[in-house]
N, C-alpha and C positions, 0 to 999 in steps of 0.2 A: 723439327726445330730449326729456327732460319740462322746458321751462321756465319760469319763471315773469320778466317782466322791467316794471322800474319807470319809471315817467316823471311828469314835472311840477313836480318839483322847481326849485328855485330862490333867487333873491334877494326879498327882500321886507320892506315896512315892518313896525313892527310895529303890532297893530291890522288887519294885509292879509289878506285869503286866498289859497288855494293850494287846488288837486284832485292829491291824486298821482294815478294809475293803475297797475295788476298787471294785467297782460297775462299769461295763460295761456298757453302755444303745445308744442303734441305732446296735449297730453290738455284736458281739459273738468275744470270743478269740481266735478263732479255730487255728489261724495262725500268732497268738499273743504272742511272749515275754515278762513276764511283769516284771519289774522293778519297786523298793521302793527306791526313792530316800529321801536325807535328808538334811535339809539347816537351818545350827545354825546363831544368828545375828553376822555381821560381817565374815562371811564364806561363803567359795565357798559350791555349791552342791555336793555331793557326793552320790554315789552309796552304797546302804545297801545291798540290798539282789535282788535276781531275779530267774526268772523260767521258764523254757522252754515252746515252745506254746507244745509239743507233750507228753515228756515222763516225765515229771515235775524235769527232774534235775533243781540243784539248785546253785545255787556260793552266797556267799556271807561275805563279807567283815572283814578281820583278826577282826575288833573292835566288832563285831555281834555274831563270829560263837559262839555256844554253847550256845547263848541266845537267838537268835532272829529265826524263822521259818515261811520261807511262805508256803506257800498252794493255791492250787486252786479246787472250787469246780467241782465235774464230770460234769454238766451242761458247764462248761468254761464262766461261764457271770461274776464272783466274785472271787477275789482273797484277801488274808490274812498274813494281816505278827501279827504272834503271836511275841511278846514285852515280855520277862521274865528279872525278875533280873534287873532292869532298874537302871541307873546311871545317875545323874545329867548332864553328858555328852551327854546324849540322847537326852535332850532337843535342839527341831529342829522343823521347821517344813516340816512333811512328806508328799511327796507326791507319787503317784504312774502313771507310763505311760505303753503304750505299743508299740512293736518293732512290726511292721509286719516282718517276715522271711520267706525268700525261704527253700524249703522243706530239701534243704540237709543242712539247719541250726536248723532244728524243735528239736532237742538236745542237744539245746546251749541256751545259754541266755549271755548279756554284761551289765556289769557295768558300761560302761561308756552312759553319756547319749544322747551322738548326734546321735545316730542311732534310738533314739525313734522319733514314728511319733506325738503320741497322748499323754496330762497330763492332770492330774486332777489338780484341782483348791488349793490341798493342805490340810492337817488336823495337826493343835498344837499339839505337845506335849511336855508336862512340867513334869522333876521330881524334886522335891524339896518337902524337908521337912518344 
């Protein structure tokens, strides 16, 4: 069974940092675009950060950049969105999917979320003082 599942989440100041993780488990990301989506109450989902299944470009969201960083580990079973500088605004909860893509897309990754196949189940986060 293909899943993907989140951790890291949490309470926090603001100004703190946070690491989620996307845990892979049944399959590998080899041909995987992974996306960090994020869902405050009373809001639509939105697209945070994402990263290519090949050469790990990245795109991620005018509200993020310069704070927020993913990664993926060289194994490709785990992926990371480092959380810096966090703003009350951040509070959401996060979740992380993955896009299968054809090979002449392995350099791309999308914000938006209906091309993903697969999501994890979701991880809190809270900043407040």
């Amino acid at each position: 069974q293909l899943q993907l599942v989140e951790s890291g989440g949490g309470l926090v100041q603001p100004g703190g940092s946070l690491r989620l993780s996307c845990a892979a488990s049944g399959f590998t990301l080899d041909h995987y675009a992974i996306g960090w989506f994020r869902q405050a109450p009373g809001k639509e989902r939105e697209g945070v950060s994402c990263i290519s299944s090949s050469d790990g470009s990245t795109y991620s969201a005018d509200s993020v950049k310069g704070r927020f960083t993913i990664s993926r580990d060289n194994a490709k079973t785990t992926v990371y969105l480092q959380m810096n500088s966090l703003k009350p605004e951040d509070t959401a909860v996060y979740f992380c999917a993955a896009d299968w893509v054809p090979e002449y897309m392995a350099t791309d990754c999308r914000l938006h979320e209906v091309p993903y196949d697969y999501w994890g189940q979701g991880t809190q986060v809270t900043v407040s003082s």
